[in-house]
C-alpha positions in Angstrom: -22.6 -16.8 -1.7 -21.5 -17.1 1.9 -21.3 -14.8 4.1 -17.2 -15.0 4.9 -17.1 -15.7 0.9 -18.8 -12.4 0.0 -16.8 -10.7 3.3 -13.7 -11.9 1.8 -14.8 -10.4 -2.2 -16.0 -7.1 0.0 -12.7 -6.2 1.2 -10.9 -6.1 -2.2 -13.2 -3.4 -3.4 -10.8 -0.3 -2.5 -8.2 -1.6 -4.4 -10.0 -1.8 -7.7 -9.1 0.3 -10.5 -12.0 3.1 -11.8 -12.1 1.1 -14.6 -12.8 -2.5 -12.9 -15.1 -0.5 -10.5 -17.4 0.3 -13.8 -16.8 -3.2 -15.1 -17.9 -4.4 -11.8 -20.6 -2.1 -11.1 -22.2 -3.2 -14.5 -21.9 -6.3 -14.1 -24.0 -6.0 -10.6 -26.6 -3.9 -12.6 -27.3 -6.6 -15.5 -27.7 -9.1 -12.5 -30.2 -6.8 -10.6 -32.4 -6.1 -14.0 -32.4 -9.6 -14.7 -33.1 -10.6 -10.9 -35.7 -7.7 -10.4 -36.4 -6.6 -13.9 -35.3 -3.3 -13.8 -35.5 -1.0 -17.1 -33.5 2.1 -18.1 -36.6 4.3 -16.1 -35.3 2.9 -12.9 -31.9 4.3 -11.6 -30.8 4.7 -15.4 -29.5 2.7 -18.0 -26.7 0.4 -16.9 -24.1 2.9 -18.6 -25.2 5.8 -17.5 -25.0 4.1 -14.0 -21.4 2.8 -14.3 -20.7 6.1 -15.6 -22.0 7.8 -12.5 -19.3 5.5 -10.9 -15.9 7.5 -11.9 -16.2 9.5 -8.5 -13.9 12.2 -7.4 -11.1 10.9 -4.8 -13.0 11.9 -1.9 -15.8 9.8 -2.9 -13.8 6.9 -3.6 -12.1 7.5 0.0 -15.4 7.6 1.5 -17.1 4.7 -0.6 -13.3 2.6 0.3 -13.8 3.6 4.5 -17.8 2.4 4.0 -16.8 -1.0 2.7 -14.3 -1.4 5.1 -16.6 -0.2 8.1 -19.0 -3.4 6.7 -16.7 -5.5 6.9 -15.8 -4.4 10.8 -19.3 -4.8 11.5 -18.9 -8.5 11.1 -15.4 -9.5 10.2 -15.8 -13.0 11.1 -18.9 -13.9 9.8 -20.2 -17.3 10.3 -16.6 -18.7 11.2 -17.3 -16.8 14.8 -20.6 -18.2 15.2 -19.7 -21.8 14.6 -16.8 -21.5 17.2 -18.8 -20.2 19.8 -21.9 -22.6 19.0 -19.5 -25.7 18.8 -16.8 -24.7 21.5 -19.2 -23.0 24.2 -17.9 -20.6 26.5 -14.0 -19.6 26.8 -14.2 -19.0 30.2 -16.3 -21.8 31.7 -17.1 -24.1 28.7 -21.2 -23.3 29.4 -23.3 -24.3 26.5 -25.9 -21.5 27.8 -25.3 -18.5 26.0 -27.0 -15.6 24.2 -26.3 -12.6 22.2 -25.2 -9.3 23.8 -23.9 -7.3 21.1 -21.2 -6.3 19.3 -17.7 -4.2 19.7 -14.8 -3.8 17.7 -16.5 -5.4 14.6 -17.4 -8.7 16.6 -20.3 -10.2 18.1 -20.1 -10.6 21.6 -22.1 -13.1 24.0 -22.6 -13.7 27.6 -22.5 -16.7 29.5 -25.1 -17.2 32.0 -23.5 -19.9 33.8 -20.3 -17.5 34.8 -22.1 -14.2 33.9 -18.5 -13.1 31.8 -19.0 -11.9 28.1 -16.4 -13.1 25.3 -16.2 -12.9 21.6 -14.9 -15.7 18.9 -11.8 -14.5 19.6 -11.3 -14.4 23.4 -8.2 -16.2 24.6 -7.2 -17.4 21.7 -4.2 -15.8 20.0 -5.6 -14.0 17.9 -7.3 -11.8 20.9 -7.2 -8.0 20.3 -5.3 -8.1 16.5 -6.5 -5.5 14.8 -7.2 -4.5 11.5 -9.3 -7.5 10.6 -10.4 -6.3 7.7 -6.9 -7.6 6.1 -7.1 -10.9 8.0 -7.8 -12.6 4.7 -5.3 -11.3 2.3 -3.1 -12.4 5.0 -4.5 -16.0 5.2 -4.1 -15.9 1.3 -0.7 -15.0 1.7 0.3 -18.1 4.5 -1.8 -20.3 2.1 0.6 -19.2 -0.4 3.7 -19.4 1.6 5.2 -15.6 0.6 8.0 -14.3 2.7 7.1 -11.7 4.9 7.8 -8.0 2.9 5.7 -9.9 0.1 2.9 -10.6 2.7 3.6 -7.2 4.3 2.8 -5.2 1.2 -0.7 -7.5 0.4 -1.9 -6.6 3.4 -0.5 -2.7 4.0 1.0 -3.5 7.0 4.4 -3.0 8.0 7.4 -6.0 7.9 7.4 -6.0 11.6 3.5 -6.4 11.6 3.5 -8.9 9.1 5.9 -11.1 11.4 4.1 -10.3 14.0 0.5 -11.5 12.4 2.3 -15.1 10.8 3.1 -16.2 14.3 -0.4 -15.1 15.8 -1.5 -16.9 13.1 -0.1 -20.0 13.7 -0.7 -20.0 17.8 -3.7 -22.5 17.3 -2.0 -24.9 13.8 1.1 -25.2 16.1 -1.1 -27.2 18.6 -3.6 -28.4 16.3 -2.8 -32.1 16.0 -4.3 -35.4 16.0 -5.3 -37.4 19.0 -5.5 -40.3 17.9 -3.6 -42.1 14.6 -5.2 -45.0 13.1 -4.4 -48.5 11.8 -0.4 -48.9 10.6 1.6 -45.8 11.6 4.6 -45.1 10.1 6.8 -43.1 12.8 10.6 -41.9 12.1 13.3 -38.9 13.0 14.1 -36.3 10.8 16.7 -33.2 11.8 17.0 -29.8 11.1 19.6 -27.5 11.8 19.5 -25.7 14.6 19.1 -21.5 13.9 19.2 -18.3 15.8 17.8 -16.2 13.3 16.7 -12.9 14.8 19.0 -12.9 17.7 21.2 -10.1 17.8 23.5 -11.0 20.8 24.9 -13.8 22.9 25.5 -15.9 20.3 26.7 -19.3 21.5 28.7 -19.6 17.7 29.4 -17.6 14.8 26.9 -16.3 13.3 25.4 -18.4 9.6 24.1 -16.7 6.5 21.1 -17.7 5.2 20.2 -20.4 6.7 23.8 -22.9 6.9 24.0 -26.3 6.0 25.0 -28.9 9.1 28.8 -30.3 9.0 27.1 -33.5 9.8 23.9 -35.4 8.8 21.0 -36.9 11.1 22.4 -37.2 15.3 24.8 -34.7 15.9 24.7 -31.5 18.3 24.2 -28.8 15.6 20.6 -30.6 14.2 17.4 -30.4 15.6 15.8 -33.8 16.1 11.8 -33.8 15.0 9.8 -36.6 14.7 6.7 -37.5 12.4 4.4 -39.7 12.9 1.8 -40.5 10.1 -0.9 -42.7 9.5 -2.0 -44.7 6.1 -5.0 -42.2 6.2 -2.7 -38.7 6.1 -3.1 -37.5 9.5 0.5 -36.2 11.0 2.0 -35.8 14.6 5.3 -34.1 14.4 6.9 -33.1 17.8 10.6 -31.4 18.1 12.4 -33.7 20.2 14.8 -32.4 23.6 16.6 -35.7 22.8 16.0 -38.6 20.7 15.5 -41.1 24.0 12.3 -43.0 24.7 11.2 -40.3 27.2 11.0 -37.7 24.7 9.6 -39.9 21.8 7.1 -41.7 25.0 6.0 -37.7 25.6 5.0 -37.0 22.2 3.5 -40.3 21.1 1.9 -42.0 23.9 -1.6 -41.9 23.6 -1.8 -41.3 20.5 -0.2 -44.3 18.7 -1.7 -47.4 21.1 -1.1 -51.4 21.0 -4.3 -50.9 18.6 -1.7 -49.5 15.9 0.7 -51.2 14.3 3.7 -49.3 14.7 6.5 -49.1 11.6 10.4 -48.1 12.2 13.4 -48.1 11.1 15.0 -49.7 14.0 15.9 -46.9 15.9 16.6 -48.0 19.5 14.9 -45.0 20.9 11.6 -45.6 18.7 11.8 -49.4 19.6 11.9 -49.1 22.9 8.8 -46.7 23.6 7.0 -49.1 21.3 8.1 -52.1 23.4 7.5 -50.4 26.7 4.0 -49.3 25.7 3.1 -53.1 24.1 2.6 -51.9 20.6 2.7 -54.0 17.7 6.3 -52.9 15.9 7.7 -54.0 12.8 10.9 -52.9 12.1 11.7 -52.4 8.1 15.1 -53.4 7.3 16.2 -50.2 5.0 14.0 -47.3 4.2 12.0 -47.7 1.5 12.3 -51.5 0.9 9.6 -53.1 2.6 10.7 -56.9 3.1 8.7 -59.3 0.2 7.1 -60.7 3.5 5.3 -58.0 4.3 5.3 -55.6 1.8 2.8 -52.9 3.8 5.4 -52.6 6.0 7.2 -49.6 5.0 8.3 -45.9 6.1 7.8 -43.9 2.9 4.6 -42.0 3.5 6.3 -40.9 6.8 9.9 -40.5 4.5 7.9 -38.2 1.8 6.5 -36.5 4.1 9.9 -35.4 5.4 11.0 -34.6 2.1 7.9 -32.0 1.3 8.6 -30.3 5.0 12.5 -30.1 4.1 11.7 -28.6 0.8 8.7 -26.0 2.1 10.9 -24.5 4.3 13.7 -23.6 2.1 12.0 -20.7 1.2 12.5 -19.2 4.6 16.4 -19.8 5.0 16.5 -20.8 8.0 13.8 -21.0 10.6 14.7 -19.5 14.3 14.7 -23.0 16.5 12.3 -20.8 18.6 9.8 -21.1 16.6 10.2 -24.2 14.9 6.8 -25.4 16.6 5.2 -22.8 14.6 6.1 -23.5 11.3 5.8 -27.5 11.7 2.2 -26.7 12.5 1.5 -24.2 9.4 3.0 -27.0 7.0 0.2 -29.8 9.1 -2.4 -27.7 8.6 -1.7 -26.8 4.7 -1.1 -30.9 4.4 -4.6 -31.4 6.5 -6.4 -28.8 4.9 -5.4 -29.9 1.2 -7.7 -28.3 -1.1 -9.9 -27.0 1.2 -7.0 -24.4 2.3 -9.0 -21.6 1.7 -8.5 -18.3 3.7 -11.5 -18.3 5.3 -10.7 -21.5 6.4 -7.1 -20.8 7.5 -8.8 -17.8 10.0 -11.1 -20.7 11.5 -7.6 -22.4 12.2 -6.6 -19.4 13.4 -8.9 -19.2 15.9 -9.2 -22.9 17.4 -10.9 -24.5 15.0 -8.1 -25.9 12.9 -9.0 -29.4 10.7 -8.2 -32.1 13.4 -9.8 -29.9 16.4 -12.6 -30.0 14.6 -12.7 -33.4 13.6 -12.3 -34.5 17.5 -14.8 -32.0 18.4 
């Protein structure tokens, strides 16, 4: 078992039951007789020994307060280590680096190009969170996509600390995004309504409930243009649009979809024109989801699907604060990049800068 595997099993023993503790503890003494061939004469029968495992409550405390304290003492595991080994120092980017021990339940190391010390952590935002010991049951819970009191009572944390963690959370998804798209990319607008939620004053219109629905579909003042672009491979650029021009689509597209693309649309003038003024390939499909019998790999539903699994995602939420839209378009790339490898050990290496496309162009 891995080490952030096993630290991720270790943090769920204080909430077992007396009687899964036995269970469990049996279970661990079968394996050590059969690994080391221990009899009854050593340490006891395996019932007798899960037995000796219905401690009093102060025991229990102080076995829960060990468990955790292992944890602290390396609540990263090797998801530290292969940030720091792959990104170098946070302060100077030096590759020379050594050990210097360990505070707060992290590894530390020293750079000796700068001479400054730094954990896995160190400006990244999850820099001085505590309580890592429930970093994974609140992974589990983003993974899952549970509001916050649900995520709030996993962890033992309070509402406001739950919010609090999802958005430190997402600091690194939110600007975890491909450089580069490859071969046909399928690019197109999509539009949200635009929410205050959380703001208590100053409104600029009546207050919604629950999220609203827009008077209007697609261009109008009240909706939030966003646009995705996606390749034929699944990798996703999204980017919440000041204005849907061809300086705002040029500032979140260019250099990333080149004249080595070709470039699908729907004909928008704003999309056109970028493409035009940047000389890249664009075919222009003449409804959505007809490709012409031309070219029939000429077509804008990957990137339309894609809309439709975002809309849907976030209806769970009721309404996202415009504020943090950013936020919440990255947690949905990352779950769609991730796939079946979103584990939480691997949603606390996105966490802390090594999300799936930064380490891919690493």
């Amino acid at each position: 078992m891995e080490s952030v595997e096993f630290m991720h099993w270790l943090t769920g023993i204080g909430r077992l039951s007396p009687a899964q503790r036995r269970q469990a503890l049996t279970a661990l003494c079968e394996a050590e007789e059969v690994d080391e061939g221990v009899g009854s004469g050593a340490g006891g029968s395996v019932e007798t020994r899960a037995r000796e495992s219905e401690a009093s409550p102060a025991k229990i405390a102080k076995g829960k307060g060990a468990s955790e304290r292992r944890v602290r003492e390396d609540a990263l595991g090797d998801a530290g280590h292969s940030k720091v080994e792959s990104r170098g120092c946070p302060h100077c980017a030096g590759r020379d680096i050594v050990a210097w021990g360990r505070a707060n339940g992290l590894a530390r190391y020293r750079c000796k190009g700068c001479g400054r010390t730094f954990n896995a952590l160190t400006k990244t935002p999850m820099a001085r969170l505590r309580k890592k010991e429930r970093w994974l049951d609140c992974a589990q819970a983003m993974i899952e996509g549970t509001s916050v009191a649900k995520a709030a009572e996993r962890c033992g944390v309070h509402p406001t600390t739950a919010f609090r963690w999802r958005h430190r959370f997402l600091g690194s998804p939110a600007l975890d995004k491909p450089r580069t798209l490859r071969g046909i990319v399928e690019a197109d607008e999509t539009f949200i309504l635009e929410s205050f939620k959380g703001r208590r004053s100053d409104l600029p219109r009546p207050p919604r409930k629950r999220g609203g629905k827009a008077k209007h579909p697609g261009l109008f003042f009240e909706n939030i243009p966003i646009l995705v672009a996606r390749d034929r491979e699944g990798a996703t650029l999204d980017a919440v649009l000041p204005n849907v021009d061809r300086a705002s689509i040029a500032a979140a597209l260019e250099g990333v979809v080149t004249p080595a693309n070709r470039f699908v649309c729907d004909g928008g003038k704003a999309i056109v024109a970028f493409a035009r003024k940047a000389n890249i390939p664009v075919h222009v499909v003449p409804a959505p989801g007809k490709p012409s019998p031309e070219a029939p790999a000429f077509h804008i539903n990957n990137v339309n699907a894609y809309h439709g699994r975002l809309k849907e995602w976030m209806r769970r939420f009721h309404g996202v604060a415009t504020k943090n839209l950013p936020n919440y378009l990255g947690w949905r790339r990352a779950l769609e990049a991730w796939g079946d490898h979103a584990t939480p050990q691997n949603w606390i290496l996105g966490a802390i800068g090594m999300g799936p496309y930064q380490r891919l162009t690493q």
